[in-house]
C-alpha positions in Angstrom: -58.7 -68.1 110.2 -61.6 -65.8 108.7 -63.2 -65.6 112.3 -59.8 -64.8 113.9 -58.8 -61.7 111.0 -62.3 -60.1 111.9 -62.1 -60.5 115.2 -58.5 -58.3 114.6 -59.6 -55.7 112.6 -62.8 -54.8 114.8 -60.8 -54.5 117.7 -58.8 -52.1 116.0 -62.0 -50.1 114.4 -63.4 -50.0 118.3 -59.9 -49.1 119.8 -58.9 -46.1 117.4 -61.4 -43.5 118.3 -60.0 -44.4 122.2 -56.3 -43.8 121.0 -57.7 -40.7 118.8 -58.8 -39.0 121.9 -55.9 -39.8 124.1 -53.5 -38.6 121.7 -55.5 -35.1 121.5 -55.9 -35.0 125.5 -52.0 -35.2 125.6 -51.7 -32.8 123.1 -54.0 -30.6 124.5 -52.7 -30.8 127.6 -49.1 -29.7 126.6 -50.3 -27.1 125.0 -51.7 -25.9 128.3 -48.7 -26.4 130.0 -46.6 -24.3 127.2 -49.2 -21.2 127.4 -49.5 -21.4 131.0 -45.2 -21.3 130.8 -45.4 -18.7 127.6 -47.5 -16.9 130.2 -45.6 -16.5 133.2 -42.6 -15.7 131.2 -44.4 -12.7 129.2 -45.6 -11.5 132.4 -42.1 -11.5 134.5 -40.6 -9.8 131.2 -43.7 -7.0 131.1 -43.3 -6.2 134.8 -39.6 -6.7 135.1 -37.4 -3.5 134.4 -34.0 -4.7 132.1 -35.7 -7.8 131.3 -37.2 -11.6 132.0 -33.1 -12.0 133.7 -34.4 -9.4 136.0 -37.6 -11.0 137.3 -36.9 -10.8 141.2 -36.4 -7.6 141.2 -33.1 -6.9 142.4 -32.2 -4.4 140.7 -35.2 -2.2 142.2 -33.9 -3.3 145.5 -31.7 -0.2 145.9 -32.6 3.3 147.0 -32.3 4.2 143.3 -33.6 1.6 140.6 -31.5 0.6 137.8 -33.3 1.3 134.5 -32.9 -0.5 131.9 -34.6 -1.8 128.4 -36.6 -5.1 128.6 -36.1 -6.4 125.0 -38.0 -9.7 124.1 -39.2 -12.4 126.5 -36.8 -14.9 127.0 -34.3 -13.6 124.7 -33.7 -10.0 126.2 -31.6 -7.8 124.2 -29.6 -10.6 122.4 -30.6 -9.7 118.8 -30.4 -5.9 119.8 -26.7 -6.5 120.3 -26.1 -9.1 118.0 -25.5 -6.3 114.9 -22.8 -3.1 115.0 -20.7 -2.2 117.0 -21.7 -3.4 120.6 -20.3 -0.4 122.6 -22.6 2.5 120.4 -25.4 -0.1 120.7 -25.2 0.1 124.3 -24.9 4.0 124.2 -27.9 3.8 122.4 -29.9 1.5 124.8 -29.0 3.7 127.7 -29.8 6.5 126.2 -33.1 5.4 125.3 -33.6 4.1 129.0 -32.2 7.4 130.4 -30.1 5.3 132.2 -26.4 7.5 132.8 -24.8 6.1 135.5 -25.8 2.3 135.8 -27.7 0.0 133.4 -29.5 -3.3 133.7 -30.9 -5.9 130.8 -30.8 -9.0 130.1 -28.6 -11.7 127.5 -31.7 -14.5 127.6 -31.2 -15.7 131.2 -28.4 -13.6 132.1 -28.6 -10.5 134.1 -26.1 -7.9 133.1 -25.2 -4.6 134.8 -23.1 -2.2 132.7 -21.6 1.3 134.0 -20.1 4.3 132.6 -18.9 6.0 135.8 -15.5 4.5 137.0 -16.3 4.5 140.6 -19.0 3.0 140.5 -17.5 0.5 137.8 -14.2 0.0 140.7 -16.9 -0.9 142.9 -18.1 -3.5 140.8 -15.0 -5.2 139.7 -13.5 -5.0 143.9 -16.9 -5.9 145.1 -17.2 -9.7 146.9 -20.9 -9.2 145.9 -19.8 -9.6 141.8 -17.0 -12.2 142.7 -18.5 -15.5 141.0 -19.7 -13.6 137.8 -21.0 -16.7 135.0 -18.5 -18.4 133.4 -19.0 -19.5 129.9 -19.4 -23.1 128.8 -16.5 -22.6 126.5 -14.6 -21.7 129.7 -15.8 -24.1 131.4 -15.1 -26.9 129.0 -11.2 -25.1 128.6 -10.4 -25.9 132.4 -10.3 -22.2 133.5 -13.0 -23.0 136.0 -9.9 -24.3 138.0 -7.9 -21.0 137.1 -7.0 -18.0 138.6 -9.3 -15.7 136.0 -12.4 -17.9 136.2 -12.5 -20.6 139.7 -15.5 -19.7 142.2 -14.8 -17.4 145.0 -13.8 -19.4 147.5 -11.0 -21.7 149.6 -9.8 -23.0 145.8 -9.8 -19.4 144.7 -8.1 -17.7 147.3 -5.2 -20.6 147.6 -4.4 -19.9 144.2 -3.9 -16.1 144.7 -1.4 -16.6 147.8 0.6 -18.6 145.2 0.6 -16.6 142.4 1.0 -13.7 145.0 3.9 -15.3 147.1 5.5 -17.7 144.7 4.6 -17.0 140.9 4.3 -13.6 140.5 7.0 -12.1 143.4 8.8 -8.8 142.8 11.7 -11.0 143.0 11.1 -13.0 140.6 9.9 -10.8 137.7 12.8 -8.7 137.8 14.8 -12.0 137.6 12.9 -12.4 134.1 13.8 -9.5 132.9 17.0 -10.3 130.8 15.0 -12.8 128.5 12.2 -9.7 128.4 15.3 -7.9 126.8 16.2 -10.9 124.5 12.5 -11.3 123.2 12.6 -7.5 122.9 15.4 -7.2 120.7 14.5 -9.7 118.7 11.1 -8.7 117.5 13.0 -5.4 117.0 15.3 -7.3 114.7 12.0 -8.9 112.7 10.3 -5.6 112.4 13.3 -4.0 110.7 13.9 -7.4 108.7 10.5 -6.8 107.4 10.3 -2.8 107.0 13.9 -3.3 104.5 12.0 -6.1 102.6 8.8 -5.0 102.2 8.4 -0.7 103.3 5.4 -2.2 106.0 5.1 -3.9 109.0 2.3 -5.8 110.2 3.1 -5.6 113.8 0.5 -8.1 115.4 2.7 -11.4 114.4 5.9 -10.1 115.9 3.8 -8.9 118.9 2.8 -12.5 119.4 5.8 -13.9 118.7 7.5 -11.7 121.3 4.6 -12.6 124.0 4.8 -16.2 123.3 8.5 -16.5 123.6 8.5 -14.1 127.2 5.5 -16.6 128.5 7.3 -19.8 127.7 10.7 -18.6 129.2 7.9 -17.4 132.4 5.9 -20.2 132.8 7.5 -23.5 131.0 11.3 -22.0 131.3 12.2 -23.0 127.0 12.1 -20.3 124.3 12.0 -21.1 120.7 13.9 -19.6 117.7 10.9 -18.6 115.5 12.8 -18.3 112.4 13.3 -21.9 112.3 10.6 -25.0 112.4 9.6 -26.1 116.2 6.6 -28.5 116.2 6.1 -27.4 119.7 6.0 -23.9 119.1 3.5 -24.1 116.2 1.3 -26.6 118.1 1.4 -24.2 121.6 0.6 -21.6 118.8 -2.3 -23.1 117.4 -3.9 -24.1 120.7 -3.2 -20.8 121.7 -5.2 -18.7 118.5 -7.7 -22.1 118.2 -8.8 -21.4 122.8 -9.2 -17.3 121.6 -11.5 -18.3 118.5 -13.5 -20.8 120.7 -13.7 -18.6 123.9 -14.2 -15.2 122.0 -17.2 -16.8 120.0 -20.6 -16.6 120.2 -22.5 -18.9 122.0 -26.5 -18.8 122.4 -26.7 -21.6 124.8 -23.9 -19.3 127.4 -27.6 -17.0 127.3 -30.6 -20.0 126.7 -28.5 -23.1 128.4 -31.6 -24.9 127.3 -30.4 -24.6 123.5 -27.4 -26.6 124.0 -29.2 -29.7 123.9 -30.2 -29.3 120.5 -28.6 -26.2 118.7 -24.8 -25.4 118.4 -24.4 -23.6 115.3 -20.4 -22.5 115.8 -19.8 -26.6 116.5 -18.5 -24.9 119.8 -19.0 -28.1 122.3 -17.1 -30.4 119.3 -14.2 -27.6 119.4 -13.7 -27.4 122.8 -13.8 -31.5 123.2 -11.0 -31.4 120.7 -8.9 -28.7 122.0 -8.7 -30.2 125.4 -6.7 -33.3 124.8 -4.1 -31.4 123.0 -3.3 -29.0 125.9 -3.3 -31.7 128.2 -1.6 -33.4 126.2 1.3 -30.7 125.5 1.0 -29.2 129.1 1.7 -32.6 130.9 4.6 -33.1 128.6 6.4 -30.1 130.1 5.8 -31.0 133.4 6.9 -34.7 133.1 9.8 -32.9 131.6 10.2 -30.8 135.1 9.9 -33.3 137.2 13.1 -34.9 135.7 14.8 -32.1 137.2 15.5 -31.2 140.9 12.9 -28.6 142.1 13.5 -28.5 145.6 16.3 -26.0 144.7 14.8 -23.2 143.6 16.1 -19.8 142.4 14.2 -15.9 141.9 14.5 -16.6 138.2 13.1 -20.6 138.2 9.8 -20.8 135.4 6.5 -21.4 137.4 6.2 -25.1 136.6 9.3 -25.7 138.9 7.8 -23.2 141.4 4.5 -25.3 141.4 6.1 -28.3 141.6 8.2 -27.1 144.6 5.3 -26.6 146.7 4.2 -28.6 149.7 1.3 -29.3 152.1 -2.1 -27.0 151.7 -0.1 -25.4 148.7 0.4 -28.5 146.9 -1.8 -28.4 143.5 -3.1 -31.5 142.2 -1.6 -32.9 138.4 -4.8 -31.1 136.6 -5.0 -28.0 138.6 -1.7 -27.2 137.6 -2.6 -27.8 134.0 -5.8 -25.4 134.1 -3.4 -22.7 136.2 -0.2 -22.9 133.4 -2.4 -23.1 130.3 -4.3 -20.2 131.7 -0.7 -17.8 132.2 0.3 -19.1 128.6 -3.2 -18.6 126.8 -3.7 -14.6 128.9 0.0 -13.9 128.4 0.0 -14.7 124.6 -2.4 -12.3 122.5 -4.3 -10.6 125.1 -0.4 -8.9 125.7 0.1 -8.5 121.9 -3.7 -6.7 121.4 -2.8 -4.7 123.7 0.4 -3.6 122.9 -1.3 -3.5 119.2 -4.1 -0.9 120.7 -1.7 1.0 122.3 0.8 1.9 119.5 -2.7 2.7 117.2 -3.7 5.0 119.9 -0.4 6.9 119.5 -0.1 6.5 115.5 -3.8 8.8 115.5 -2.5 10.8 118.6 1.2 12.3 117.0 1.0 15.2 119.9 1.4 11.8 122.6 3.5 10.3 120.1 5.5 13.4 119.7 6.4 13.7 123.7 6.9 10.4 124.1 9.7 10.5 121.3 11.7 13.3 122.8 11.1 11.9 126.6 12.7 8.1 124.9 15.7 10.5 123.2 16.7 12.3 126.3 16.2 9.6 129.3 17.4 6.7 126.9 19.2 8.2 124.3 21.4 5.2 123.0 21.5 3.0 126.2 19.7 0.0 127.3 15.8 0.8 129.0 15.1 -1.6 132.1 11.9 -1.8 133.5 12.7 -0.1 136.7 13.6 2.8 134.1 9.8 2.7 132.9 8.8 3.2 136.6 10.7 5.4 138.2 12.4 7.6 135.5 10.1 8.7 133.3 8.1 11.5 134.0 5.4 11.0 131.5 4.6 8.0 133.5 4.6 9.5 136.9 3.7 12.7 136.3 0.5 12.8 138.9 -0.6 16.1 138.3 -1.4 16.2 134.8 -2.0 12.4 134.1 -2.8 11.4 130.4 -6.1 10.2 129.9 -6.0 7.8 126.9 -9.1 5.7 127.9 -11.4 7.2 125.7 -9.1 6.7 122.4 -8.2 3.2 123.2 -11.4 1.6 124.3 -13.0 3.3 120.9 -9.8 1.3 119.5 -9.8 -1.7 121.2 -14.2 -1.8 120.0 -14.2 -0.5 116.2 -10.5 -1.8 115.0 -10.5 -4.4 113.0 -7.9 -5.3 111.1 -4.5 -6.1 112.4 -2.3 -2.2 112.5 0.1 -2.0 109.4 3.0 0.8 110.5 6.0 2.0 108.8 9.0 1.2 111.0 12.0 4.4 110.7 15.2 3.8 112.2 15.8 6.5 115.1 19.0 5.7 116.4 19.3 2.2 115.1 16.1 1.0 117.1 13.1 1.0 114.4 10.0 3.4 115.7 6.6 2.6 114.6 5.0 5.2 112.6 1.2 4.9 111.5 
C-alpha cells in the first residue's frame, strides 16, 4: 500500500509542470487570438468613416462620401447617444462631422444613415435599396416579423400589402367605419367634459387611448367595450397593448452587440417578450375562434378585418399564426401610436394660439353646430387644402414628439356644447 501511495503522488509531482505549461500555452494562445481580433477591429474602426459598422466602405462608395463620427470600436456612438435628448445629440454629431445633408455612424454593429433634407429622406424611406431595414429582437420575438410594418421584402411582404390594399384598408370600407369613429368620438368628448366639471383639468392621453382602442376593436376584432364599466378583456387587450410599447420602445444592447444577449440582458427583455407572447396568442386566437362561428363568406363594406381575413381564399389565404402577427400588429399601431399623436398634435397648437386661433374660427363657420364627417376634413376645409400657403408644423411637432415628456394636461371650455382643449 506504501509502494502503491508513492508511486501516486510522484506521478503527480512529474505530471504537474506538464499540465502547468499546457494550461499557459492555451492561455497564451487565446490571448493571441483576442489581440489579433482586438486588432483588426481597432483598425476597421480607425480607417472606417461613421464607424467599425461601416468597415466595407459603403458609404464612400458614392460620388460624395457620407461623413460621419467614428465613436469607439465596437461600440460606435452608443454611449454618445445613450444621455439627452437624442435629436440635439445628433445635431451635435453632425455638426461636429460637417455632415448637413446625410450622416453615417454606427450603433455597435449597426450601420445607421440619418438625413435632414426631406428629399433625400423620401428617397430613403421609398427606396427598395432600404426595404429590409433590422428588425429588433423585441420585434422579432413580438411576431411582427410576419407583419405588415416589419416582414422582409419579399413574396410574404408584398401578399400582405394587396390585402390590406384590396380587402383591409378599401376606401369602401373605412368610410363604412365611420359611424362607430363618431360614436368613439363622442364619447371621449363626453369623458373629457366629465372630467373638466370634476376636477378643472384634463389629462387627455387616457381618453385618447381609450377612443383609439375602442375605434381598433370595432376595425379589426368588430366588439367595442363600454370603458366605464369592468371588461376583463378590455383591460387584458390594454395591458398587452402598453406591456408590447414598454418592451419594443426599450433599450436593448444586444439589438446593437447580438453577441451580448448570451450573457447580459439588463431590461429582462427576452423574459418579457417570452411572457407577452402567450397572452396575445392566447387572446387573439380567442377572437378568431369566435369568427369562425359566424358565416364569413358573406361579407359586407363595413365587416371587421378578422372576417375579411378569414374570407379569403387560394394565394390570399393566411395561415392561423400569420393572421395573429397581422391583427395584433393593426391593434398594437392603432392603439397609442394614434393617441401620441393626436396628444402631439393638440400640444403643438396649445404653444401655437395663432394656428389654434384659425383653426377655431374655420371649425365655427364650416361646422358651426352640425355633425363633421371625414369627407368634411378633406374636402371642405380650406386650412387643409389650402396648397399655396401650406402650414409647416414639422418643426414644432418633432421638437414635441422628442423633448415632451409628460402626458399634456389641458383645460377643456365648452364652445358650443363640444369641450375645446386649451393648453
Amino acid at each position: 500500500m506504501e509502494l502503491t501511495s508513492s508511486m501516486d503522488w510522484s506521478w503527480y509531482l512529474f505530471a504537474l509542470p506538464a499540465v502547468v505549461e499546457s494550461q499557459n500555452l492555451l492561455c497564451l494562445v487565446f490571448f493571441s487570438i483576442l489581440m489579433v481580433l482586438f486588432s483588426v477591429a481597432f483598425l476597421a474602426w480607425a480607417f472606417s468613416t461613421g464607424g467599425f459598422a461601416w468597415k466595407d466602405g459603403r458609404n464612400q462608395m458614392g460620388q460624395v462620401p457620407i461623413p460621419g463620427p467614428r465613436g469607439l470600436p465596437l461600440f460606435g456612438s452608443l454611449f454618445t447617444l445613450s444621455h439627452g435628448l437624442a435629436h440635439r445629440t445628433l445635431a451635435r454629431m453632425a455638426s461636429s462631422s460637417r455632415a448637413t445633408q446625410l450622416m453615417a455612424f454606427s450603433l455597435g454593429s449597426t450601420p445607421v444613415v440619418i438625413s435632414s433634407d426631406p428629399i433625400i429622406a423620401r428617397e430613403i424611406l421609398t427606396s427598395p435599396h432600404f426595404a429590409n431595414r433590422p428588425i429588433k429582437q423585441s420585434a422579432k420575438t413580438l411576431m411582427f416579423s410576419r407583419a405588415i410594418g416589419f416582414a422582409p421584402n419579399g413574396t410574404y411582404w408584398r401578399l400582405l400589402r394587396r390585402i390590406a390594399s384590396a380587402h383591409l384598408f378599401a376606401s369602401k370600407r373605412i368610410a363604412a367605419h365611420e359611424a362607430g369613429r363618431q360614436l368613439d368620438c363622442a364619447a371621449m368628448l363626453h369623458a373629457i367634459a366629465n372630467e373638466q366639471s370634476l376636477h378643472g383639468t384634463v389629462s387627455l392621453r387616457k381618453h385618447l387611448q381609450a377612443a383609439a382602442l375602442n375605434n381598433i376593436m370595432g376595425t379589426v376584432f368588430g366588439k367595442r367595450y363600454n370603458l366605464t364599466c369592468k371588461n376583463d378583456e378590455a383591460t387584458e387587450l390594454h395591458e398587452i397593448v402598453r406591456e408590447g410599447f414598454e418592451v419594443l420602445g426599450a433599450f436593448n444592447w444586444s439589438d446593437y452587440l447580438p453577441w451580448l444577449s448570451y450573457f447580459y440582458d439588463p431590461f429582462h427583455i427576452n423574459e418579457r417578450c417570452s411572457g407577452l407572447v402567450p397572452r396575445v396568442r392566447k387572446l387573439v386566437k380567442k377572437i378568431i375562434d369566435e369568427h369562425r362561428h359566424v358565416d364569413s363568406s358573406r361579407l359586407s363594406d363595413n365587416s371587421d378585418f378578422v372576417h375579411v381575413l378569414l374570407s379569403l381564399e387560394g394565394d390570399e389565404k393566411l395561415e392561423e399564426d400569420d393572421m395573429v402577427a397581422v391583427l395584433w400588429e393593426m391593434v398594437f399601431r392603432g392603439t397609442d401610436t394614434t393617441a401620441l399623436l393626436t396628444e402631439w398634435v393638440m400640444a403643438e397648437l396649445v404653444v401655437n394660439y395663432d394656428a389654434q386661433n384659425k383653426l377655431h374660427h374655420e371649425l365655427d363657420f364650416l361646422v358651426g353646430n352640425k355633425n363633421v364627417t371625414d369627407a368634411d376634413l378633406v374636402h371642405q376645409f380650406k386650412w387643409v387644402q389650402d396648397k399655396a400657403n401650406p402650414v409647416d408644423l414639422t418643426h414644432e411637432i418633432l421638437k414635441l414628439s422628442c423633448e415632451m415628456k409628460n402626458p399634456l394636461l389641458a383645460v377643456a371650455v365648452p364652445r358650443n356644447g363640444v369641450p375645446v382643449i386649451y393648453g
